[in-house]
KEKOL-917787 format. One record per residue (C-alpha): x, z negated, y negated; residue number from 1. Coordinates in Angstrom, 1 decimal, always signed. Layout:
BEGIN
R_x_z_y_nr
R_X_Z_Y_NUM $
...
***
This chain:
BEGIN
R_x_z_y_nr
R_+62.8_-100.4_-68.0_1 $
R_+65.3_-97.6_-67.5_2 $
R_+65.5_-94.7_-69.9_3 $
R_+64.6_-92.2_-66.8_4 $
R_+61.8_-94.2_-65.9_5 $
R_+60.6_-94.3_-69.5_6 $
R_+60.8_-90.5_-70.3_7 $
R_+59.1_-90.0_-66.8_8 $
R_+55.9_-92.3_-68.0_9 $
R_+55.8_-90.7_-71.6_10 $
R_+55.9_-87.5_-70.6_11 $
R_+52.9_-88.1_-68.2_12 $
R_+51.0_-89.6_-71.2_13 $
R_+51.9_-86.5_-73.4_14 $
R_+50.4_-84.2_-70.8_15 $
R_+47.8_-86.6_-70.4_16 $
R_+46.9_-86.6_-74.4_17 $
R_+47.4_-82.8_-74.4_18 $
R_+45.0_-81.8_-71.6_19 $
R_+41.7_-83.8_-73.9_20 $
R_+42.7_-82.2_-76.8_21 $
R_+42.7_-78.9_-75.5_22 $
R_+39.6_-79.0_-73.8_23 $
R_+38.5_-80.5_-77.7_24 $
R_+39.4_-76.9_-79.5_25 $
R_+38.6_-74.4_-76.3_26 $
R_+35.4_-74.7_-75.5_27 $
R_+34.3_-73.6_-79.1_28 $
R_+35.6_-70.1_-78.2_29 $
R_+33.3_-70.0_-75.0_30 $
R_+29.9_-70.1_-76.8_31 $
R_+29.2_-66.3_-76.4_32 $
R_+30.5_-66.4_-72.6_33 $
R_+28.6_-69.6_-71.7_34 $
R_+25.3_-68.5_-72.6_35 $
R_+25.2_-65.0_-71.5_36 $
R_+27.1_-65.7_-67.9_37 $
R_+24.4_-69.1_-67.4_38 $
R_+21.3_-67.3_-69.2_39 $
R_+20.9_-69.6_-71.5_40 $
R_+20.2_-70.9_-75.0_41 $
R_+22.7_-71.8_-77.8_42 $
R_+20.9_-75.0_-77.8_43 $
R_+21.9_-75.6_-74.1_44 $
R_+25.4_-74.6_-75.1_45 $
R_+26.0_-77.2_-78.0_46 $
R_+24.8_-79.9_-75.3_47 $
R_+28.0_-78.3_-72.9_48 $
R_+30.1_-78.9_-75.9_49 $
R_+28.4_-82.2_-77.0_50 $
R_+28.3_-83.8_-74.2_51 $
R_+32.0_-84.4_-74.1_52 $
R_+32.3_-85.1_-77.5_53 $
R_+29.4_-87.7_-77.3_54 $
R_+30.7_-89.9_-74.5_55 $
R_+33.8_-89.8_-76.1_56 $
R_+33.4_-91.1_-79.3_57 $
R_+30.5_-93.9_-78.2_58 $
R_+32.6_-95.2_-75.6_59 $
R_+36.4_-95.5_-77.1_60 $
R_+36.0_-98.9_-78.7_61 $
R_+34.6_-100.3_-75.6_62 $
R_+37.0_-98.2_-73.1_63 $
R_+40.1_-99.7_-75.9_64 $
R_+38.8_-103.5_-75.5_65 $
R_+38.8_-102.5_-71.3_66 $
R_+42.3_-101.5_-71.3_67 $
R_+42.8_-104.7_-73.0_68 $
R_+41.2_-106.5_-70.2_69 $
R_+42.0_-104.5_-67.2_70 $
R_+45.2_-103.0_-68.0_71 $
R_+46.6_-99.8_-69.9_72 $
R_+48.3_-98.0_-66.9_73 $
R_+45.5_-98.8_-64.4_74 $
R_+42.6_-97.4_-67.6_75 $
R_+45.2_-94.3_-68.2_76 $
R_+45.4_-93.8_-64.5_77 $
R_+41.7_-94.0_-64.2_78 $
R_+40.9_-92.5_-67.0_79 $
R_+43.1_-89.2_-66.5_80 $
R_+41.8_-89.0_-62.5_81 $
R_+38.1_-89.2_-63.7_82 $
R_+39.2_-86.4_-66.6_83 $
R_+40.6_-84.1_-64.1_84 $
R_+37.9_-84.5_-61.1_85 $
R_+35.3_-83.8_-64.2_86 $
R_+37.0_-80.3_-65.2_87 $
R_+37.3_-79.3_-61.6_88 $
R_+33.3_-80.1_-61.2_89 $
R_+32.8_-78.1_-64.7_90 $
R_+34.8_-75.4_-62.9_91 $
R_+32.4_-74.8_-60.3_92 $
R_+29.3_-76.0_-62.0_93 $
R_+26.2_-73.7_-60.3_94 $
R_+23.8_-74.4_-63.3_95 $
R_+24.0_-75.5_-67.5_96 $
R_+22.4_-78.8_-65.9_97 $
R_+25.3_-79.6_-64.0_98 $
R_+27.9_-77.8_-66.2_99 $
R_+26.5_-80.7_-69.0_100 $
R_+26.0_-83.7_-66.3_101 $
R_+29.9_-82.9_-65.2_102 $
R_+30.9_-82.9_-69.1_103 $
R_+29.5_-86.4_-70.0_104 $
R_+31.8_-87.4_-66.6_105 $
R_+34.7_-85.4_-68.1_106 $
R_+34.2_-87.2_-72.2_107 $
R_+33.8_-90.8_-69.9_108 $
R_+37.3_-90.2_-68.5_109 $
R_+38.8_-89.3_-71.4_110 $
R_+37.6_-92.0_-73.6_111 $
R_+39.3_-94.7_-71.2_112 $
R_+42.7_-92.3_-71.4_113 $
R_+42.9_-91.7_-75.1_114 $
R_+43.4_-95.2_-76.2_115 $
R_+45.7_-95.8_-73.6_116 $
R_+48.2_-92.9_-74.8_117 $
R_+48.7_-94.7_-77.9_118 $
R_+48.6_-98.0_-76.7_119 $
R_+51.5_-97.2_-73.9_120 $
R_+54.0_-96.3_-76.3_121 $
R_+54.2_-99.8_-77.8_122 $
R_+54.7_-100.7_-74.1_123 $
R_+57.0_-98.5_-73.1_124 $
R_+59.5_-98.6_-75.8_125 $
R_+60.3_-102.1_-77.3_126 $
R_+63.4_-100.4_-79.8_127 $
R_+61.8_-100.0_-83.5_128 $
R_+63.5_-96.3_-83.7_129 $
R_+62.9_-95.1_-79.9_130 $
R_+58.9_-96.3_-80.9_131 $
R_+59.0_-93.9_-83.7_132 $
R_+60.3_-91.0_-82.3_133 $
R_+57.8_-91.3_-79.6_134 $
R_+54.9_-91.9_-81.6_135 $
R_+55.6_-88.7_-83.5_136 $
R_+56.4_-86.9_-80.4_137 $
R_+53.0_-87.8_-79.4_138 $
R_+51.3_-86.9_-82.5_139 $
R_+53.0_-83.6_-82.2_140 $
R_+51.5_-83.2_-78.8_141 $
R_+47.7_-83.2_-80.3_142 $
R_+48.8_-80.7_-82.9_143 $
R_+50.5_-77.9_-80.9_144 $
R_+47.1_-78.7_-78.9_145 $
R_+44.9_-78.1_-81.1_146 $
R_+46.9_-74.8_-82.1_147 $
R_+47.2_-73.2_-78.8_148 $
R_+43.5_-74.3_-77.7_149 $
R_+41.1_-71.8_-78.8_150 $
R_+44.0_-68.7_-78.4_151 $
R_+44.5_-70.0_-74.5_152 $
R_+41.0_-70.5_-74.1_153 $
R_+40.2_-67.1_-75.4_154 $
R_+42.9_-65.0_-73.3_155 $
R_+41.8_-66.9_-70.0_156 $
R_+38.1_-66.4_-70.7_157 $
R_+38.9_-62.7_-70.8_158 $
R_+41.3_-62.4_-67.7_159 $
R_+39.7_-64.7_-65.6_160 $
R_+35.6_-65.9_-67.1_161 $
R_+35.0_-68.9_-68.8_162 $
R_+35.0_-71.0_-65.7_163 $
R_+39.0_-71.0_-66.1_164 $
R_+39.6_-73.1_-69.1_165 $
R_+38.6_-76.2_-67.1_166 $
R_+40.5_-75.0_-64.1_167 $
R_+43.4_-75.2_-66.6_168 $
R_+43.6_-79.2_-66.4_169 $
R_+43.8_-79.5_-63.3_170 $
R_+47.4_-79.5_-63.2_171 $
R_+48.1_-81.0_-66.3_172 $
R_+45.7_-83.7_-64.9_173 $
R_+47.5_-83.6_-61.8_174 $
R_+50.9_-84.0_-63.1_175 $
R_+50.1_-86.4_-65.6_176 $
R_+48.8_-88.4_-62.9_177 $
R_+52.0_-88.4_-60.8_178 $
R_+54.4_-89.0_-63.7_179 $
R_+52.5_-91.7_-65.0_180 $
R_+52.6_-93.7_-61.6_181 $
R_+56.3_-92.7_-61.3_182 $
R_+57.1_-94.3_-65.0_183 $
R_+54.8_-97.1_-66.0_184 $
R_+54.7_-100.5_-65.4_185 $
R_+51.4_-102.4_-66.3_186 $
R_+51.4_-104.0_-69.4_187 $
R_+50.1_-107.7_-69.7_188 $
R_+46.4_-108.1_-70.0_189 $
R_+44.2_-109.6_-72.3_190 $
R_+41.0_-111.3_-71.9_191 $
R_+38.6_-109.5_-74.6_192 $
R_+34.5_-109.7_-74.1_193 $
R_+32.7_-106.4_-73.9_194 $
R_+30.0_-105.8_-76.6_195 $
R_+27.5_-104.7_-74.0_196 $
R_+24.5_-104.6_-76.3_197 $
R_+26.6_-103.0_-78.9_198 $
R_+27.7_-99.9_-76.8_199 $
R_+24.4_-99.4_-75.4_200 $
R_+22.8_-99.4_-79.2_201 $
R_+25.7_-97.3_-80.4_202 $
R_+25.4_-94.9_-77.4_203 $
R_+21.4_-94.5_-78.7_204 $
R_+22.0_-94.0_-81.8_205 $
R_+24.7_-90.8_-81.7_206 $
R_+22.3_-89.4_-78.5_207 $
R_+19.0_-89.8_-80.5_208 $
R_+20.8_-88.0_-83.8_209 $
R_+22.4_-85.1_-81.8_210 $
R_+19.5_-84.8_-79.7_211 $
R_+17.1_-84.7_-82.9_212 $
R_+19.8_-82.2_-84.8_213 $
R_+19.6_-79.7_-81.9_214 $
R_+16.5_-79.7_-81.0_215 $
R_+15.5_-78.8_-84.7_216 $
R_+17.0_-75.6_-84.3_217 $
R_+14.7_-74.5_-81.9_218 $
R_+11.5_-76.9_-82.3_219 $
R_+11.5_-77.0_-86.2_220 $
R_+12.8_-80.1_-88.4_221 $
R_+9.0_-80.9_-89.0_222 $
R_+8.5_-80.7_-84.7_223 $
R_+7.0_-84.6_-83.5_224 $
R_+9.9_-83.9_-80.9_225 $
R_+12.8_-83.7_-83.7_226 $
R_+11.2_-86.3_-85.8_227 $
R_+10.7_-88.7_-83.1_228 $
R_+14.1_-88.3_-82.0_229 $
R_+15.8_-88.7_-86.1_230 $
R_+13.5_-92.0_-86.1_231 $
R_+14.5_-93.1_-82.7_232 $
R_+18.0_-92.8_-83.7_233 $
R_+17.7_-94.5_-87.0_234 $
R_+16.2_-97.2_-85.2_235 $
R_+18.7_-97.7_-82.3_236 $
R_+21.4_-97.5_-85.4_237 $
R_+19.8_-100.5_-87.2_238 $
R_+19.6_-102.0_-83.7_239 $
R_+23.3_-101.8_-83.6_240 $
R_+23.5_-103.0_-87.2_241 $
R_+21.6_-106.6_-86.0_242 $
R_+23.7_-106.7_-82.6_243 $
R_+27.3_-106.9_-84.5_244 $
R_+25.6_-109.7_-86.5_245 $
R_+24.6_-111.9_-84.2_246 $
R_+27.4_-111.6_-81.3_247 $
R_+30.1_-114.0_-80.6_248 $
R_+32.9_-110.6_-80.3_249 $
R_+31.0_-107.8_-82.0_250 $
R_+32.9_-104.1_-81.5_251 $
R_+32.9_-103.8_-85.2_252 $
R_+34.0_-106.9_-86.6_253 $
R_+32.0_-108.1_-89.4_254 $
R_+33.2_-107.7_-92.4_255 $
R_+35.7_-104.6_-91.8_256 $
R_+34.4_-102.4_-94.0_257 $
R_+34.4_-104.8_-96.8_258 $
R_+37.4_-103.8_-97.7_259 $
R_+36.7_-100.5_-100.0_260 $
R_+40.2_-98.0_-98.7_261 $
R_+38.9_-99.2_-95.3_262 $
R_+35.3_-97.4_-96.1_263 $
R_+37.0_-94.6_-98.0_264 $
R_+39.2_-93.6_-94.6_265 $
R_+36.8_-93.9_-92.1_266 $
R_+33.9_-91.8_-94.1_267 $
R_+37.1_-89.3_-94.8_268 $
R_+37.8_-89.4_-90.9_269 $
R_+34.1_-88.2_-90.1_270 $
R_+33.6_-85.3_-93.2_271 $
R_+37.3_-84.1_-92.0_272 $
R_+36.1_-84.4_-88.2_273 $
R_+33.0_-82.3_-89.6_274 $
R_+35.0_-79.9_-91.7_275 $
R_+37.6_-78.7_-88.9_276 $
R_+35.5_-78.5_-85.6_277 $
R_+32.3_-77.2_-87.2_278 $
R_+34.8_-74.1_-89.0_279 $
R_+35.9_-73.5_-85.4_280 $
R_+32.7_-73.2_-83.8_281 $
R_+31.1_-71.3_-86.7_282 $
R_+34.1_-68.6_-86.9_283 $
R_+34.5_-68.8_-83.3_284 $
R_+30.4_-67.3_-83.5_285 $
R_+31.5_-65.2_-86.6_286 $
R_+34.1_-63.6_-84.5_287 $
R_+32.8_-62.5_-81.4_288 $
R_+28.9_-62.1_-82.8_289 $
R_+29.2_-60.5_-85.9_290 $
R_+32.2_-58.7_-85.6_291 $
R_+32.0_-58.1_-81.8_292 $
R_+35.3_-59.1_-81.1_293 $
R_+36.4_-60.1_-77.6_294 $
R_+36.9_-64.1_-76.8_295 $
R_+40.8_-63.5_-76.8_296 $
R_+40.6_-61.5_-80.1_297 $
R_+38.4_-64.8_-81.4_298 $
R_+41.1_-67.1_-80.3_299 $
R_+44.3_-65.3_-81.8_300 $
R_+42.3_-65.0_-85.1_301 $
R_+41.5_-68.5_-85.6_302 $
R_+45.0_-69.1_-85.2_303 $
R_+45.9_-69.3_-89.4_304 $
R_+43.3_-72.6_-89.0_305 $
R_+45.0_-74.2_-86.0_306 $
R_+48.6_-73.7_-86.7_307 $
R_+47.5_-74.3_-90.4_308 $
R_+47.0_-78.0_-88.6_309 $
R_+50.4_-78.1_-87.9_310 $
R_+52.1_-77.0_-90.0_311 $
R_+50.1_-80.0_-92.1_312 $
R_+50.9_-83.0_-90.3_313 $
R_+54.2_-81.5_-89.9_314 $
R_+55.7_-79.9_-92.5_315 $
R_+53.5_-80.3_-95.9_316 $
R_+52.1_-83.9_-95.5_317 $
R_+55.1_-86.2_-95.9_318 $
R_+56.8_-84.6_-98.8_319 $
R_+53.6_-84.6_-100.4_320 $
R_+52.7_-88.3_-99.9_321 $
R_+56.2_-89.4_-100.6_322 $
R_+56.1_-88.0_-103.9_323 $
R_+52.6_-88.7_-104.7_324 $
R_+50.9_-91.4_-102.9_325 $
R_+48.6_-91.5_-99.5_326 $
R_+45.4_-91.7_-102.0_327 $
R_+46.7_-88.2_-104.3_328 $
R_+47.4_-87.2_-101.0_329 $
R_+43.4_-87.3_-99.1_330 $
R_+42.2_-86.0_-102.7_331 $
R_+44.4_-83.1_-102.6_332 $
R_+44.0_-82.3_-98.8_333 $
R_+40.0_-82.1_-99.5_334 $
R_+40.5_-80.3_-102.8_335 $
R_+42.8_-77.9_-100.3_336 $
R_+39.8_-78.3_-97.7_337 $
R_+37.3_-76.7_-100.6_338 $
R_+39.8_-73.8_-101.5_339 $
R_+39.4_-72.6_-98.2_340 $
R_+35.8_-73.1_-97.5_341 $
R_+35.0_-71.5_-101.3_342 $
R_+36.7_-68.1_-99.9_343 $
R_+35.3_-68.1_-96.2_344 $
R_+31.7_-68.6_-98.5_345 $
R_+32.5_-65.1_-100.1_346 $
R_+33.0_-63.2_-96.9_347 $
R_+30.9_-60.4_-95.4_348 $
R_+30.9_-59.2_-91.8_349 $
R_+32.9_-56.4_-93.4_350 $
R_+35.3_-57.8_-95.1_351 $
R_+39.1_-57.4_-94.1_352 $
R_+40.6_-60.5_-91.8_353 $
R_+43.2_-60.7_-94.0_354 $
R_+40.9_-63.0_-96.8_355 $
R_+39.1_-64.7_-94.1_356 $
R_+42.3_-65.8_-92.4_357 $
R_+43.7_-67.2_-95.9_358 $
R_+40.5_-69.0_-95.8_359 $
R_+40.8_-70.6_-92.2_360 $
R_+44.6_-71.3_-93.4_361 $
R_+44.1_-73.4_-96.4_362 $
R_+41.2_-75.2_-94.1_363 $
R_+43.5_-75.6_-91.3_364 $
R_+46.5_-77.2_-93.1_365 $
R_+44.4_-79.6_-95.3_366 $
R_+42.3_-81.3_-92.0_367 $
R_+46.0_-82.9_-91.2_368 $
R_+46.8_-83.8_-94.9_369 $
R_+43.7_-85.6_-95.1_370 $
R_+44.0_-87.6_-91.6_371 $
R_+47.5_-88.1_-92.0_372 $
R_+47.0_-89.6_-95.5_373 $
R_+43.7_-91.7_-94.2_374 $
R_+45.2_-92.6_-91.5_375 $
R_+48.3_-94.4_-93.8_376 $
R_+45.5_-96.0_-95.9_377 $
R_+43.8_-97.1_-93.2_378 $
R_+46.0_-98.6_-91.0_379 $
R_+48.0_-101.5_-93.6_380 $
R_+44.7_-102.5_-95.1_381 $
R_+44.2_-104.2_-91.7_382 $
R_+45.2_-107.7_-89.9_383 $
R_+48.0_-106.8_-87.2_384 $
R_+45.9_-108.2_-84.8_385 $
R_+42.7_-105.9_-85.9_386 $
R_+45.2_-102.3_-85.5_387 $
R_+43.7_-101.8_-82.4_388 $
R_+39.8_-102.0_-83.3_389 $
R_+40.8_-99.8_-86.8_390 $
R_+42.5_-96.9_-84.5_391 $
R_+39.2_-96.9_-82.3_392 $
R_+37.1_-97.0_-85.8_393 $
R_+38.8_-94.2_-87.0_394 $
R_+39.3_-92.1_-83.8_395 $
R_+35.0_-92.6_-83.1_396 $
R_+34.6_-91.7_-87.1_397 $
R_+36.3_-88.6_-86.7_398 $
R_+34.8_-87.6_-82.9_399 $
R_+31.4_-88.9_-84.5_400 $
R_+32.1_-86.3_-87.6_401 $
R_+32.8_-83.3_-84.7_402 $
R_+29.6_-83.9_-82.8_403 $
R_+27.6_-83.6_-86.1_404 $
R_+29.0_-80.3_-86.8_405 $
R_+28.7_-78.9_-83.6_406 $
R_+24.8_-80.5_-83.6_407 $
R_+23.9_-79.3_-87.1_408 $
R_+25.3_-75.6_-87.1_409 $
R_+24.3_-75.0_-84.0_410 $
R_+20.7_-75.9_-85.5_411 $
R_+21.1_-73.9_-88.7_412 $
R_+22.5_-70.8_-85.9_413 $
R_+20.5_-71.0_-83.5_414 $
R_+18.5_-67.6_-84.1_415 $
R_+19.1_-63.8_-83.7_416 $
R_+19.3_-63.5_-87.3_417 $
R_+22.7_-64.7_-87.1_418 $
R_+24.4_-63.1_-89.6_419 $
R_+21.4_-63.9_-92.3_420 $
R_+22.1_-67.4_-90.8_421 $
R_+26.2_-67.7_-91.7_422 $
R_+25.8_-68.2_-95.5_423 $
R_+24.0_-71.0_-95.3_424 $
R_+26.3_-72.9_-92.3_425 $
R_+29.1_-72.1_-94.4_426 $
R_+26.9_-73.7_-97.9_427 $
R_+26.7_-76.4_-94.8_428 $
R_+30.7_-77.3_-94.8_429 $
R_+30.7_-76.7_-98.7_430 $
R_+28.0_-79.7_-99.3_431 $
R_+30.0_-81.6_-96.5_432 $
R_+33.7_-81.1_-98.3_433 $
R_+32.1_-82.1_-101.8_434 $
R_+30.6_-85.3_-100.2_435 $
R_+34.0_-85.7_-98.7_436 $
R_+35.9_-85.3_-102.8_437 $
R_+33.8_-87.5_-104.2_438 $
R_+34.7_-90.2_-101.0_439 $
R_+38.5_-89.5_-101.5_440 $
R_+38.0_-89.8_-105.1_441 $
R_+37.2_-93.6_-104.7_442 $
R_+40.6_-93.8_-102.7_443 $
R_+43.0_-93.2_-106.4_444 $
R_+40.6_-95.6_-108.1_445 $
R_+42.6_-99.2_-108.4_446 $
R_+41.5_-102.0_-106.8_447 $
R_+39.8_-105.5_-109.1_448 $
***
């Protein structure tokens, strides 16, 4: 393939990969705007934000076995069209109803795209060094995402309503879409079986949790609704447990998690899922409710956490694991993790920004040690033929881990008192980032 051609496609799967990570960190900052321009309930507003976030991590295994089977161009293609008619639909959604019915569209399009960004570099560039360079070209596509997400979201939501973030992808979408068909050849397919029974049991299970987390919030963890809910997801999850048992081509293959680093960095992808998005929705809250600050103030203040994200993929990770080891190097980003949330625990509404921003900083920077240095454990400790399934693993651990947070601090927020509220969210992330120490601690201990 020619080198034009080839800079054409990649740069259609960059914007492609940029556009679902930015709608990933912007919609936090619309909370606040969401619920008072629809008249609704936070409760209504975590399923806006869930919804995506849902879809998306229950359906990339499946959607990376598809691509497999029906071709990466043709899912990225598909995938990236679906995305973009989705945000246009969110765009003019009349109601929360249809706002959330055009979102789970929106999180089924960009499942089918996301494994397909990866996947199309191995396609696209056969030299060892050009590979490289585009892989971290790529990963530095989800970071400056990530960093610019809630700051653009917050500036458009001020000019122009919250209904312009979505409008936003459209020509990303657009242009990714054009590129992509400009650049990309199909790759050869591969017959692989889809785990029907397994995606429908795993689908359960992550709907009948977050539905039974938010509807605590309102209803009461004692509530027959919530408890009904928690027990139908437990049982759908043990569902899922028998199905990957007793199928030929399970989506989890038995046996994966046998091996001890594998367990260790795909519980470390979900607490550090857990740990980033829920402190961006609950200082995105902190921001505009208890300090009153506009949507684009929000946004430029939560900027120490996600440039802080950056700058740790980036700049602070690969010294650090060169000198001390990928293990050292999730222990440290957790213990950096714990810093951070130890001095956002401490804050008052009154307190300067100054302390708080320190706080979101040494938060921001330790989320990308800790998946950069899982994701090194992770990925040798499997068969070469198996890379595939432990990306989606890790990639639905770590979208699994943001849906939690969202689900769960939206339950522990969802009242007017919420400023009595914020200490105990923020106790919340501290329980989470001790459970996520004592994971990574298993990590430095040497193998029998």
């Amino acid at each position: 393939m020619a080198a034009r051609a080839r800079t054409v496609g990649f740069t259609g799967i960059c914007l492609g990969y940029f556009a679902i990570i930015l709608d990933g960190s912007v919609l936090n900052i619309a909370v606040p705007a969401l619920r008072d321009d629809l008249k609704t309930s936070l409760a209504s507003v975590q399923w806006v934000i869930n919804a995506y976030t849902l879809c998306l991590a229950a359906l990339l295994l499946t959607a990376g076995a598809l691509g497999d089977r029906w071709g990466l161009r043709r899912c990225f293609l598909w995938g990236t069209t679906i995305f973009t008619a989705a945000s246009l639909a969110c765009s003019l959604a009349p109601s929360v109803h249809v706002l959330i019915a055009a979102r789970v569209v929106q999180g089924g399009g960009a499942a089918a795209l996301l494994p397909a960004t990866l996947a199309l570099i191995r396609t696209l560039f056969s030299d060892e060094a050009e590979r490289a360079r585009a892989t971290a070209i790529w990963v530095s596509t989800g970071a400056i995402s990530t960093a610019v997400g809630p700051m653009v979201g917050g500036l458009l939501i001020d000019a122009f309503g919250w209904r312009s973030i979505f409008l936003i992808n459209l020509p990303i979408g657009v242009a990714a879409i054009l590129l992509a068909r400009a650049g990309i050849t199909e790759a050869p397919r591969h017959e692989r079986k889809v785990d029907h029974a397994g995606q429908l049991t795993a689908v359960a299970t992550l709907g009948l949790i977050t539905a039974g987390v938010i509807v605590s919030g309102s209803a009461g963890w004692s509530s027959p609704l919530s408890l009904g809910l928690l027990a139908g997801g437990l049982l759908s999850a043990a569902a899922f447990w028998l199905v990957e048992r007793s199928v030929a081509q399970p989506m989890l293959p038995r046996g994966f998690f046998s091996v001890r680093v594998r367990s260790v960095a795909v519980a470390s992808a979900a607490f550090m899922g857990f740990l980033f998005y829920g402190t961006l929705f609950v200082m995105s809250l902190y921001f505009q409710q208890a300090r009153g600050w506009s949507a684009g103030e929000a946004g430029i203040a939560l900027l120490p956490l996600t440039v802080g994200s950056t700058i740790g993929s980036l700049v602070v990770y690969r010294p650090l694991s060169r000198r001390f080891g990928n293990s050292v190097a999730l222990l440290a980003g957790f213990a950096c993790c714990a810093s951070g949330v130890a001095v956002l625990l401490i804050f008052t509404s009154a307190t300067a920004y100054v302390p708080v921003a320190a706080g979101l900083l040494l938060v921001g920077v330790s989320s990308t040690i800790a998946f950069s240095a899982l994701t090194s454990l992770l990925v040798p400790s499997v068969p070469v033929h198996q890379s595939g399934v432990a990306s989606g693993v890790q990639n639905t651990s770590r979208q699994s881990g943001a849906l939690m947070s969202v689900a769960v601090l939206g339950a522990v927020l969802n009242t007017a008192a919420f400023t009595a509220r914020l200490p105990i969210a923020l106790s919340v992330l501290a329980a989470v980032v001790v459970l996520a120490l004592v994971s990574a601690g298993f990590a430095t201990r040497p193998a029998r």
